[in-house]
C-alpha positions in Angstrom: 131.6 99.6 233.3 131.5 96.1 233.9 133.0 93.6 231.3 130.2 92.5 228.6 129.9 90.6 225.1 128.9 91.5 222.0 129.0 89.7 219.2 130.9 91.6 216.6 129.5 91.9 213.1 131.2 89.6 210.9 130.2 89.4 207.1 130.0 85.6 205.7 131.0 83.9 202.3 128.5 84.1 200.0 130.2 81.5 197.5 130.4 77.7 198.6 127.5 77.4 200.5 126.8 74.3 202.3 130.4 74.7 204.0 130.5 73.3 207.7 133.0 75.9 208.9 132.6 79.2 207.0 136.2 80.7 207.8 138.0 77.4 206.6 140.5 77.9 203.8 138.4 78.2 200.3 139.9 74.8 199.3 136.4 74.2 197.3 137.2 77.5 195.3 140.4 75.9 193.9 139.8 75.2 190.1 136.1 75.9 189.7 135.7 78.5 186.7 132.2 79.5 188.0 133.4 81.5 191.3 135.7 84.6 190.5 137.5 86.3 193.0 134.8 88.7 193.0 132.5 86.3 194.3 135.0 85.1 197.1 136.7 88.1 198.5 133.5 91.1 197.5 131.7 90.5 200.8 134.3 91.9 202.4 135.8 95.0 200.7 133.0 96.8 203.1 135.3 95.8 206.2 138.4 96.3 204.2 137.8 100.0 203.5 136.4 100.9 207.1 140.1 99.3 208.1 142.2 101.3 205.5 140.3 104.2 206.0 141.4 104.4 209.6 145.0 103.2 209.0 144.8 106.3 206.8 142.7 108.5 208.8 140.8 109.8 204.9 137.8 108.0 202.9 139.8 109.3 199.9 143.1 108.2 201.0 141.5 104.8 201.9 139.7 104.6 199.2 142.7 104.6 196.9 144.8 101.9 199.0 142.1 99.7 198.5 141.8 100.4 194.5 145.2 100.0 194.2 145.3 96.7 195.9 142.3 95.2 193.9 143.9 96.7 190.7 147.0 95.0 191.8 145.3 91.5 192.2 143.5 91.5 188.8 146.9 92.7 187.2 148.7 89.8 188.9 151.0 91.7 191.1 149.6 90.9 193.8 149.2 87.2 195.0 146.7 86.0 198.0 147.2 83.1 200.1 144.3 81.2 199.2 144.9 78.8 202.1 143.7 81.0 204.9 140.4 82.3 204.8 139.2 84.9 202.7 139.2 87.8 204.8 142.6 86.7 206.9 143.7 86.9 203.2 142.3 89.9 201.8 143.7 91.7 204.2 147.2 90.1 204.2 147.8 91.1 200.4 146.4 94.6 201.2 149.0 95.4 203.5 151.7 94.1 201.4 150.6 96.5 198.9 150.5 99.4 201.8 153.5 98.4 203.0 155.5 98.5 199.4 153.7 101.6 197.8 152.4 103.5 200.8 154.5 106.4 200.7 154.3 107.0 196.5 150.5 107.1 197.1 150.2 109.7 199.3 148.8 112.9 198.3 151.3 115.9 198.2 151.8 117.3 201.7 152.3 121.2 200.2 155.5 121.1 202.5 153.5 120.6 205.1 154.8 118.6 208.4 151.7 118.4 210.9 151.2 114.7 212.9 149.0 113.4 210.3 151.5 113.9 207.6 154.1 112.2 209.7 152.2 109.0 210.9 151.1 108.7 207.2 155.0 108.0 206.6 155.9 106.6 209.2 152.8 103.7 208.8 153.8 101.6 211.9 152.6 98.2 212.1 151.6 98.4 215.8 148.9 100.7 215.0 148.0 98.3 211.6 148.3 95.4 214.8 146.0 97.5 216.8 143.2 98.3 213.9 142.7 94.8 213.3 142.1 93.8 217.2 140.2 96.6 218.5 138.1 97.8 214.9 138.2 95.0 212.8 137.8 92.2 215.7 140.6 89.6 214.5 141.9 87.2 217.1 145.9 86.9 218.1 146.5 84.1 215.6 144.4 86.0 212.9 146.1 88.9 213.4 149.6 87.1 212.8 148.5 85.3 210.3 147.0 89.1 208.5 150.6 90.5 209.0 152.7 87.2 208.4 154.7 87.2 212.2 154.5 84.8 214.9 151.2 85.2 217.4 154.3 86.7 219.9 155.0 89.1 217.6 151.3 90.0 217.0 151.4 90.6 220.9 154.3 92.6 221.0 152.6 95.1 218.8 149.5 95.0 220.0 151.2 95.6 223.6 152.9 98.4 221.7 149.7 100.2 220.3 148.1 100.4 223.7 151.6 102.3 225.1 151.3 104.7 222.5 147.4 105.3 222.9 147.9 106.3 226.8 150.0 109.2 225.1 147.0 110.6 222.9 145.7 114.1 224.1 142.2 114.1 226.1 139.4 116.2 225.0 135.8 117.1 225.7 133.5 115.4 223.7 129.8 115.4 222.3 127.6 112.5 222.4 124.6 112.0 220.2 122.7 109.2 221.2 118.9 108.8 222.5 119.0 105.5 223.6 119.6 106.3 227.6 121.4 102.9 228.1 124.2 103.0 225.3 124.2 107.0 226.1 125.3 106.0 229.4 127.3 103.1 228.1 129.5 105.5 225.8 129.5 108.0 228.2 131.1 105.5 230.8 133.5 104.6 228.4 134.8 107.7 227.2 135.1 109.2 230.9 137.6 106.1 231.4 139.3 107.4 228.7 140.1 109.9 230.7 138.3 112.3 228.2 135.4 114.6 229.4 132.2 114.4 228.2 130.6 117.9 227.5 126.8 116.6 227.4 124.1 114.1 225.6 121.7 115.0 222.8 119.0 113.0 222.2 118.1 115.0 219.1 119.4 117.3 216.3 118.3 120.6 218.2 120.1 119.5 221.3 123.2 118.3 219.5 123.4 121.8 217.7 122.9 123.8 221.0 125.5 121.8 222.9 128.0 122.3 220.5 127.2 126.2 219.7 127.8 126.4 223.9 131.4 124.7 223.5 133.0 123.1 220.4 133.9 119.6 221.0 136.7 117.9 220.7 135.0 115.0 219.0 132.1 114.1 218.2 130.3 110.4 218.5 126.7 110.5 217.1 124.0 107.7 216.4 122.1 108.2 212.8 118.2 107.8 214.5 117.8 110.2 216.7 114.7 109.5 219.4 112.3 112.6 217.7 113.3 111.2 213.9 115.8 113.7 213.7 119.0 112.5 211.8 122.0 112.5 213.6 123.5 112.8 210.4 122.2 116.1 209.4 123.0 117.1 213.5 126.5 116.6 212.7 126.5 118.3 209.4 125.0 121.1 211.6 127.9 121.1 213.7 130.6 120.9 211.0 129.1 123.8 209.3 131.0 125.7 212.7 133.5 123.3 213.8 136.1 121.2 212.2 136.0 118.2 214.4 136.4 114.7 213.9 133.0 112.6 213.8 132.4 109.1 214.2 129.3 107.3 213.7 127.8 104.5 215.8 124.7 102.6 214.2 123.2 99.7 213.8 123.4 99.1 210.3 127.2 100.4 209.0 126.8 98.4 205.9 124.0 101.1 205.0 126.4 103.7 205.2 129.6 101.6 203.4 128.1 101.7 199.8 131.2 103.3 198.4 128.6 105.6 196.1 128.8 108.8 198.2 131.1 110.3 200.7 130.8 108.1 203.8 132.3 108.7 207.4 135.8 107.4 207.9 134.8 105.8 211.4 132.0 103.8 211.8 130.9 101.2 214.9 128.6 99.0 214.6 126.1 98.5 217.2 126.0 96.6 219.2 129.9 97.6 220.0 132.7 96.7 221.5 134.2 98.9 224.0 137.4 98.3 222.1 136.4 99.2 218.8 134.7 102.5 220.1 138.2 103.4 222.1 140.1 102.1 218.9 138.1 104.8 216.7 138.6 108.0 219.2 142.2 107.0 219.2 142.6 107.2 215.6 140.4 109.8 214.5 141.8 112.3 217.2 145.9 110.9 216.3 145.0 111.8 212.5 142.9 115.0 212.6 144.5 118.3 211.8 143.3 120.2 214.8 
């Protein structure tokens, strides 16, 4: 597949309008009682729990990272830099708050000792380096600036994640998409991979019949589906058999990041980036419990 652009959904301040450069430090924040931090940092706890919820691999267990964080913050344990931007920020004190109370926020493993549990201990900061490249779309400096090291050091662990994803186990997977083009796209793409792609459903029915003939390995599905079938209800279908991981690629991810009802753990937004869609298999096939 030949190399393309897409721009990659970015969410914008909605406080101190009239800026000339929207990512510029929130100097005009500083002392105004009228903007809280709500109204500087909310437009981007979307993007925040999409990112912990694949450093964790669970909505629940992302979920809680991010409530602790925020809880944190209000409580004045938690300090952000407020001379990067917002989000470069946000995201800086919420992995100082992984990185000190990760492993007393975990859920009991029962004893347990499968992959998941031990990456969730283990919480290496290539694979923190690698989330906010490839599914979070930060640059090099961002990205050192996120986890407080030199742009080097960013590279080094970036350098690092992509050694360890050439070690992640291949697998067939299901793709649920009825746009021909970014079926063909994705399907390029995951072959690449070095993954094998079972079929294409353009719609519920075929989803559900493809999957009944071989259980995937993973599943990548689109929420319209070409006969107004939801791809949402195919893949509710499918997990009714199989316990696979899912991820979702759609247009609109802020629809589906409204943090009132369960909501997929991966999520792309469309149009993608190869990256983020290789980033996403990577994780959601290192953290499930096969």
């Amino acid at each position: 597949m030949g190399s393309r652009r897409f721009k990659h959904l970015e969410p914008q301040p909605t406080s101190c309008k009239g800026r000339a450069n929207a990512h510029a430090p929130p100097d005009c924040l500083k002392g105004d009682p009228n903007v809280s931090l709500v109204d500087t940092y909310a437009p981007y706890l979307p993007y925040l729990r999409r990112f912990s919820r694949a450093l964790t691999g669970s909505q629940t267990d992302g979920d809680r990272y991010v409530r602790t964080a925020l809880e944190a913050l209000v409580a004045g344990d938690a300090v952000i830099d407020d001379r990067l931007p917002p989000r470069t920020a946000l995201y800086r004190m919420f992995l100082g708050i992984w990185g000190s109370t990760g492993a007393q926020l975990e859920e009991p493993a029962d004893g347990s000792d499968t992959p998941t549990d031990r990456i969730r201990r283990l919480t290496p900061v290539s694979r923190q380096a690698f989330l906010l490249s490839a599914l979070e779309g930060l640059s090099l400096d961002e990205i050192a600036d996120v986890m407080n090291v030199s742009e080097d050091g960013a590279r080094e662990m970036l350098d690092q994640a992509e050694a360890d994803i050439e070690k992640e186990l291949r697998t067939n997977v299901l793709i649920i998409e009825d746009e021909p083009i970014i079926a063909a796209d994705i399907e390029e793409l995951v072959s690449d991979l070095g993954h094998e792609v079972d079929g294409v459903a353009a719609t519920r029915t075929e989803a559900v019949k493809m999957a009944g003939q071989r259980k995937p390995g993973i599943v990548l599905a689109d929420v319209q589906l070409a006969d107004g079938s939801s791809g949402i209800d195919a893949v509710d279908d499918i997990l009714t058999d199989y316990d696979v991981p899912v991820i979702f690629i759609t247009a609109f991810p802020e629809r589906l990041l409204t943090g009132d009802k369960p909501e997929p753990a991966y999520l792309i937004s469309k149009p993608f980036k190869p990256s983020n869609v290789k980033a996403a298999i990577s994780q959601a096939l290192f953290f499930h419990d096969s």
